[in-house]
Each structure stands twice: as C-alpha cells, then as structure tokens.
C-alpha positions as CSV (number, residue, x, y, z in Angstrom):
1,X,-22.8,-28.3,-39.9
2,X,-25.7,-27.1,-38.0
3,X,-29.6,-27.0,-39.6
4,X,-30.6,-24.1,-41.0
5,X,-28.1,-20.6,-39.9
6,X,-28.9,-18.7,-42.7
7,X,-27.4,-17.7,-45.4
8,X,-26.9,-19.0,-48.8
9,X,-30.0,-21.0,-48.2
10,X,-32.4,-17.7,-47.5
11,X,-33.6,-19.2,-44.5
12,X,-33.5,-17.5,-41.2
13,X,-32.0,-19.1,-37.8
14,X,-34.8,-17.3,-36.4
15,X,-37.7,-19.0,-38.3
16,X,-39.3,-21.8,-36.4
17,X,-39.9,-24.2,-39.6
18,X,-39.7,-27.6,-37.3
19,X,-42.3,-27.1,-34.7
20,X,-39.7,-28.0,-32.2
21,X,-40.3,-27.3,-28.4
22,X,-38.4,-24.5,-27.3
23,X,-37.8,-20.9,-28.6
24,X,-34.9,-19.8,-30.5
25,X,-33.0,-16.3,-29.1
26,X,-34.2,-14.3,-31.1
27,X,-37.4,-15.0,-30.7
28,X,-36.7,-14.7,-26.9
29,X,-35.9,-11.3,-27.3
30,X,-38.2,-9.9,-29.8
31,X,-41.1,-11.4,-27.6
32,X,-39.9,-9.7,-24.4
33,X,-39.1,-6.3,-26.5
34,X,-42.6,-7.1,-27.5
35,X,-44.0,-7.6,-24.5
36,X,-42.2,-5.1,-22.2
37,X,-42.7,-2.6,-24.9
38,X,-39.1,-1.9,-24.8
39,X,-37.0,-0.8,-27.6
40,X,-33.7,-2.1,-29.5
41,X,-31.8,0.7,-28.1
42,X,-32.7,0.3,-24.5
43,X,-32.7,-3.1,-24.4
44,X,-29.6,-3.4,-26.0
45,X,-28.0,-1.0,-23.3
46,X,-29.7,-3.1,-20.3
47,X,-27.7,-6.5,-22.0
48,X,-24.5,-4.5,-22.3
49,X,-23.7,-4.1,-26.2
50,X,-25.2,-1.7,-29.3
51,X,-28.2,-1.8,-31.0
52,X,-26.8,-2.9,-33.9
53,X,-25.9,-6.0,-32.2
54,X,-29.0,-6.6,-30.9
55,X,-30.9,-6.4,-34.2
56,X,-28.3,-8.5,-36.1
57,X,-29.3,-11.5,-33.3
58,X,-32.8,-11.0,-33.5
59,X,-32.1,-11.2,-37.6
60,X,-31.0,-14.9,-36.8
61,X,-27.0,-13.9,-36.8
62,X,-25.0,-15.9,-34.6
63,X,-24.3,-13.4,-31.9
64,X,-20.2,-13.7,-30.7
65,X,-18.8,-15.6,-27.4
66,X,-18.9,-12.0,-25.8
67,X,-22.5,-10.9,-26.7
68,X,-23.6,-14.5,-26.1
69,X,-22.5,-14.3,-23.0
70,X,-23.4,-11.1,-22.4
71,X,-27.2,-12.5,-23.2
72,X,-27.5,-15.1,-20.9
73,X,-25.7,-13.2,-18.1
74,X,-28.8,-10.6,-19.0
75,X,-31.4,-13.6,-19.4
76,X,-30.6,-15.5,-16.0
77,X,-30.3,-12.4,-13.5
78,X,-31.9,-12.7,-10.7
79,X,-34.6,-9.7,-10.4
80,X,-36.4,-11.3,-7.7
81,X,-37.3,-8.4,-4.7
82,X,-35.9,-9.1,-1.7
C-alpha cells in the first residue's frame, strides 16, 4: 500500500513530511494558482473538470484516471509562442 494517502491516519498526501526531492500535485497546483494569482474556478475550467475537483486534489485526494489525465494533458502543453 502506498506511504501516506490520507485518511484514517490524519495525514495529508499533500504534506511534504519526507523532505524528498520533487513536489507532490497538489502542491503543483496550489503554487501556480499561487503564483499566477488564478483561482479554483478558472483554473479548474482551463484543466477541463469542476472546481470541486480541483480542490478535492489539492486536499491530497487521489484525483481519477480521467482528471489525472486531464492534469498532465494541462501540465505538459506546449504554450511556447511561435
């Protein structure tokens, strides 16, 4: 079973407790909401799924197949001009 999802043990999937390299996915997108100074609502729409989705993720919820993929579809577009 994987470290740490949540649940009965309190923790959060979101919670960096390891110091591990890397960030987690929710903490990807609350640091570009954060950053952009975007919102749930909009950002969820620019992804492709509800706000209530978004905010379960960036809770630490395991997001489905669909809005997982919906994520990295969103996170590995290329926005580059030209």
């Amino acid at each position: 079973m994987p470290e740490n999802l949540g649940g009965q043990d309190g923790g959060s999937p979101c919670a960096v407790e390891d110091g591990g390299p890397g960030m987690k996915l929710c903490e990807v997108l609350k640091e570009y909401r954060w950053v952009r100074q975007v919102g749930g609502s909009e950002l969820a729409a620019e992804i492709g799924f509800s706000a209530s989705t978004l905010s379960r993720i960036e809770h630490g919820e395991m997001p489905s197949g669909a809005s997982l993929g919906k994520v990295l579809t969103w996170l590995l577009r290329d926005d580059t001009p030209g």
